[in-house]
TORNU-161737 format. One record per atom (N, C-alpha, C): residue in one letter; x, y, z. Coordinates in steps of 0.1 Angstrom, whole numbers, padded with zeros to 4 digits, always signed. Example, Ala and Ser with C-alpha at 12.3 -4.5 7.8 and 13.67 -1.06 7.14 Angstrom:
a+0132-0057+0078 a+0123-0045+0078 a+0132-0033+0078 s+0128-0022+0071 s+0137-0011+0071 s+0129+0000+0079 
This chain:
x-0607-0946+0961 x-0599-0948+0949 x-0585-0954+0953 x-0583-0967+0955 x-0569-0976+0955 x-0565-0981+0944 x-0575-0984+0934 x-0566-0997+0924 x-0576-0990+0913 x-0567-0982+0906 x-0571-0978+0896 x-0566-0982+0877 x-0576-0986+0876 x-0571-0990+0858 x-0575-0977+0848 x-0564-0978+0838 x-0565-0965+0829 x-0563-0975+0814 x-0576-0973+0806 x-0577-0977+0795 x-0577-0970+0784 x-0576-0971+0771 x-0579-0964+0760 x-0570-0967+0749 x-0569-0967+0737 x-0559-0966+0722 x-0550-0961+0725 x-0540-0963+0721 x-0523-0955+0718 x-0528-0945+0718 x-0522-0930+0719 x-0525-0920+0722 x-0530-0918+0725 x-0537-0920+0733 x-0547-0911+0741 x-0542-0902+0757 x-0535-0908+0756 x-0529-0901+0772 x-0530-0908+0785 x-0531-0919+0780 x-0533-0930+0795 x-0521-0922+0803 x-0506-0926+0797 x-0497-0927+0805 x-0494-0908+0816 x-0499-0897+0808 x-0501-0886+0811 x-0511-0883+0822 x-0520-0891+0819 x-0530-0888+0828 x-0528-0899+0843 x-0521-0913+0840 x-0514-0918+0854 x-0508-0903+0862 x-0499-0903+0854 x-0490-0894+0858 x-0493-0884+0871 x-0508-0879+0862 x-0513-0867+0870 x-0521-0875+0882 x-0527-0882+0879 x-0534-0892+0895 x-0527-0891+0900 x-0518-0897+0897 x-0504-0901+0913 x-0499-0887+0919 x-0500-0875+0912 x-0497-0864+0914 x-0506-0857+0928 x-0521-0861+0920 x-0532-0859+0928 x-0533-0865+0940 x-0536-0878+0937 x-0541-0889+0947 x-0527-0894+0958 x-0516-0894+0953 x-0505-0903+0958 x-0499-0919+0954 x-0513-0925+0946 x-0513-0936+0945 x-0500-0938+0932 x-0487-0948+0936 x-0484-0955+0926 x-0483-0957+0914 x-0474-0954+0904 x-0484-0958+0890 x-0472-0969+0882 x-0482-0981+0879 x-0476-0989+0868 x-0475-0993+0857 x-0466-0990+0846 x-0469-0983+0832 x-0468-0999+0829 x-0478-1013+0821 x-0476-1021+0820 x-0466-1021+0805 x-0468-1012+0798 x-0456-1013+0785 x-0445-1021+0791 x-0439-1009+0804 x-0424-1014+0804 x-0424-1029+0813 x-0436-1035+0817 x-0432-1050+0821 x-0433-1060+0811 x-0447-1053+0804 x-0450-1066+0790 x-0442-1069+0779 x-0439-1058+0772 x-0424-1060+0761 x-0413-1062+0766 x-0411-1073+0760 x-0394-1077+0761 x-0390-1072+0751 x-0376-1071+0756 x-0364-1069+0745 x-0369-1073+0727 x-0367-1067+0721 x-0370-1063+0707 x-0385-1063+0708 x-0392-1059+0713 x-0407-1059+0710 x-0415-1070+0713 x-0410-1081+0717 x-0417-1093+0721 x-0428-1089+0733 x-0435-1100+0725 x-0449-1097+0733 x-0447-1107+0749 x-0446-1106+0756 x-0446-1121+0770 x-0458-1128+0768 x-0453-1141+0771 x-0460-1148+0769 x-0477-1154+0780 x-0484-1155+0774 x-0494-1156+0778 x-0495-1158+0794 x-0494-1170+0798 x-0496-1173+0810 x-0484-1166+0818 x-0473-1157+0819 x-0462-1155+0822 x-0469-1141+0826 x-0477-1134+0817 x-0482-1123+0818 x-0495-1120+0832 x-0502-1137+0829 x-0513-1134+0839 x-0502-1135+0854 x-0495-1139+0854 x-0483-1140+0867 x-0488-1127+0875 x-0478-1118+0858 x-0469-1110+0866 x-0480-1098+0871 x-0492-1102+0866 x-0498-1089+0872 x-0507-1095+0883 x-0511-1106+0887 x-0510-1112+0898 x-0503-1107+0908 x-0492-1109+0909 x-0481-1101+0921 x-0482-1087+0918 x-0487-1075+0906 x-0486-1067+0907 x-0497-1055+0914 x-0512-1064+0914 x-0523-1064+0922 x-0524-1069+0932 x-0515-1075+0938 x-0511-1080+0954 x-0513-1066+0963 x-0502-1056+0957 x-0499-1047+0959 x-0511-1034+0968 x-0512-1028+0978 x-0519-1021+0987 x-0527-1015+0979 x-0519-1008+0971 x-0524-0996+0962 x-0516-0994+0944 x-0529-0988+0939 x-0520-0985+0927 x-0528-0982+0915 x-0524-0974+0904 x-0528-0968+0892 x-0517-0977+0883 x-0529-0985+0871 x-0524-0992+0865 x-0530-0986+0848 x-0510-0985+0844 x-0518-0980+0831 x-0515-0985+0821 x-0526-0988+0811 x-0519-0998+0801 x-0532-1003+0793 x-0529-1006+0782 x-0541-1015+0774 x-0532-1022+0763 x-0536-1036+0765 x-0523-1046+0752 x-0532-1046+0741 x-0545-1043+0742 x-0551-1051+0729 x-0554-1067+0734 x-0551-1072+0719 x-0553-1083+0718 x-0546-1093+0728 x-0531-1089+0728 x-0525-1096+0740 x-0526-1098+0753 x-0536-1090+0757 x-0534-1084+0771 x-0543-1097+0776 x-0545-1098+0791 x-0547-1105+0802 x-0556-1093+0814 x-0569-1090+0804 x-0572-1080+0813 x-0577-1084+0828 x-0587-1095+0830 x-0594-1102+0836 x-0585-1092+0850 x-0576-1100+0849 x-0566-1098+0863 x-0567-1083+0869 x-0565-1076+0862 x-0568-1064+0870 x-0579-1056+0872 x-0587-1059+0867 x-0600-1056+0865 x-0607-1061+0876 x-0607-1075+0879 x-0615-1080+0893 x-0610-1073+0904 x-0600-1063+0907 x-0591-1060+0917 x-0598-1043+0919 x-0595-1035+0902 x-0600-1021+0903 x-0615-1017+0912 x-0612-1008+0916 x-0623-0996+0919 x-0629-0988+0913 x-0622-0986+0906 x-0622-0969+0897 x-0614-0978+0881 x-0623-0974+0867 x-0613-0976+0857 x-0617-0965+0849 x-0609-0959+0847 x-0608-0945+0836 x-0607-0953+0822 x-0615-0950+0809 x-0616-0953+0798 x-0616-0943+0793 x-0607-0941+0783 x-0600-0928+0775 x-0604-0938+0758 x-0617-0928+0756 x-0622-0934+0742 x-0622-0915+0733 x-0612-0917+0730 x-0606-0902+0723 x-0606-0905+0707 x-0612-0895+0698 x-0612-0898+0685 x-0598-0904+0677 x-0603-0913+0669 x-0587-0916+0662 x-0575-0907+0654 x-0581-0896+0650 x-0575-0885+0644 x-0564-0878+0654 x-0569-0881+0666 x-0561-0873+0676 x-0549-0883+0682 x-0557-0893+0684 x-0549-0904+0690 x-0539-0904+0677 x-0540-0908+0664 x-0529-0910+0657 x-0521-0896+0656 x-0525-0886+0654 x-0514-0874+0654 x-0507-0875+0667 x-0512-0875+0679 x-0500-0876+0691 x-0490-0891+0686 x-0497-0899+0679 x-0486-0909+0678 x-0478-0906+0671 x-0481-0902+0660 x-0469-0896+0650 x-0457-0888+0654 x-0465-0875+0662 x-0454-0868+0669 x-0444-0879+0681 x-0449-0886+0684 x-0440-0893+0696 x-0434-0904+0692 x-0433-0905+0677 x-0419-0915+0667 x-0427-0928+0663 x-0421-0936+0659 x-0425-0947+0652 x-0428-0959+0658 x-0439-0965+0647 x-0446-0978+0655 x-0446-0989+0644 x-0446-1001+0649 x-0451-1010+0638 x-0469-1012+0634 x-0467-1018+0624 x-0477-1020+0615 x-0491-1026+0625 x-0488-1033+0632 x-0494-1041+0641 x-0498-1032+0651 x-0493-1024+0655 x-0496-1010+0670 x-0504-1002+0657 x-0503-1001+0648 x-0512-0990+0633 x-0526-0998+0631 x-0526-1007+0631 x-0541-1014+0629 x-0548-1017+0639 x-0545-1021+0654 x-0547-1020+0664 x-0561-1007+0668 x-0549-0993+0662 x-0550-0979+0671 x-0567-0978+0658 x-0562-0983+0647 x-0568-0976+0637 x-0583-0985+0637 x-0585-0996+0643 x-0597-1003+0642 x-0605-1001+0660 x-0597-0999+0670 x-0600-1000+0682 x-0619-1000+0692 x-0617-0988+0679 x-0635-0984+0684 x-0646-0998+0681 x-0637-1007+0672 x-0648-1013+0662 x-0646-1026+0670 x-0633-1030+0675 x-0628-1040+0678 x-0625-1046+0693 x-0615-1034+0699 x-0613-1035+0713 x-0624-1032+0721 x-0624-1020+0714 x-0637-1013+0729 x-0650-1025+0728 x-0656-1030+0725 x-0670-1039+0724 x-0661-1048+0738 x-0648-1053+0732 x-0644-1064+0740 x-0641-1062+0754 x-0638-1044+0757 x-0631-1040+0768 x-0646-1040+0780 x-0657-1033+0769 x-0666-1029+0777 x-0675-1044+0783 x-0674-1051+0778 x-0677-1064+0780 x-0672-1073+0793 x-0656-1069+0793 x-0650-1076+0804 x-0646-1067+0820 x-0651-1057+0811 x-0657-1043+0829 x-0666-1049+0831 x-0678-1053+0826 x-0688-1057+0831 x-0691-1069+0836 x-0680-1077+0829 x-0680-1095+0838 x-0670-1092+0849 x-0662-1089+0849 x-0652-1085+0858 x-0647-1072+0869 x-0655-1064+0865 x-0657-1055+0875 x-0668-1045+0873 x-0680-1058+0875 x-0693-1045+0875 x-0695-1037+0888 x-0688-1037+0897 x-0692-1024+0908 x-0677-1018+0908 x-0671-1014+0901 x-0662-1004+0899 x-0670-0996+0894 x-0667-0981+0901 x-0666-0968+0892 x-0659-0967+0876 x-0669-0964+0870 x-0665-0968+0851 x-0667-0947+0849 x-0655-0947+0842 x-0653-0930+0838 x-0647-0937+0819 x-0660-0931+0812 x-0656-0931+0798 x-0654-0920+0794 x-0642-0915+0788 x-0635-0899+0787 x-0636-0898+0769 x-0645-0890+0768 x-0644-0891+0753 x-0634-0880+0749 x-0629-0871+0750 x-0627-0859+0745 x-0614-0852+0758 x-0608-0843+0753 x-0597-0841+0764 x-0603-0827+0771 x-0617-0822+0769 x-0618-0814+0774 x-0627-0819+0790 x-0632-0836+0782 x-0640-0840+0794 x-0628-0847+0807 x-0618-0847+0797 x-0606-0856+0808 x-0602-0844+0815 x-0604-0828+0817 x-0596-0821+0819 x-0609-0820+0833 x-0618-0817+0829 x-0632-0816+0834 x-0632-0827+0849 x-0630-0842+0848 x-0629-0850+0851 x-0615-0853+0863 x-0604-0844+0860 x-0591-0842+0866 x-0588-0835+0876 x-0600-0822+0874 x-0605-0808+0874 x-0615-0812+0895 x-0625-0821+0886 x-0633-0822+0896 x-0625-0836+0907 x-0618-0843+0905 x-0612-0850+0915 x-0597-0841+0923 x-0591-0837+0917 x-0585-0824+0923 x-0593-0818+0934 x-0605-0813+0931 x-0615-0806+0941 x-0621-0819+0953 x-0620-0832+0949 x-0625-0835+0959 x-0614-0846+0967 x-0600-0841+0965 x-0591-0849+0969 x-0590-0836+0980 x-0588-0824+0977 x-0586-0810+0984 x-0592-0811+0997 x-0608-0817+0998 x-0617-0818+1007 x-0610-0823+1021 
């Protein structure tokens, strides 16, 4: 486990669960929010984007967390990963952690609220053109992510 991708809807706990890998493992973690948004919410621009995560998968090692949706440029790190954690958590939960963690636009709301129907087909699609021999972990539920945290913990120990 070097180049790890962490997927899933707003809320779900991508950035939480980086957190605890790099806690675990040692590995790095790069939260792509804070590279992709610019200043007032702008999205970067397309080709600007496949750049920057080009040079960011250069990199030895690393836990990358993040999912743009529609905007994103996933290809790029996906041919790179080993390991991609997919955090597919019910939408009831995902939208109440959002709520508690302040406000979103309209566009991050229809996103979070269609994802199962929309993204995920698309995500699971481009794991498979782009990184069919990565280790694929689909986390439905936070008891299986605990389960899942639980049992790499035990075998990082080894």
């Amino acid at each position: 486990m070097k180049h790890v991708v962490i997927l899933g809807r707003g809320g779900s706990g991508k950035s939480t669960l980086a957190a605890k890998l790099c806690e675990i493992t040692g590995l790095p973690v790069i939260e792509l929010d804070k590279i992709f948004w610019q200043p007032g919410l702008e999205a970067m621009p397309h080709a600007g984007w496949v750049k920057a995560q080009e040079r960011l998968v250069e990199r030895e090692n690393w836990i990358i967390d993040g999912d743009l949706g529609h905007y994103d440029a996933l290809e790029v790190r996906l041919r790179v990963a080993d390991t991609i954690v997919l955090l597919d958590f019910p939408l009831a939960l995902c939208a109440w952690r959002v709520l508690r963690r302040g406000r979103e636009r309209s566009d991050f709301w229809r996103w979070l609220i269609v994802y199962r129907r929309r993204s995920l087909p698309v995500l699971m699609g481009a794991i498979g053109r782009f990184a069919p021999n990565a280790e694929l972990h689909v986390i439905k539920n936070p008891k299986e992510l605990r389960r899942f945290v639980s049992e790499l913990e035990q075998t990082v120990a080894k």
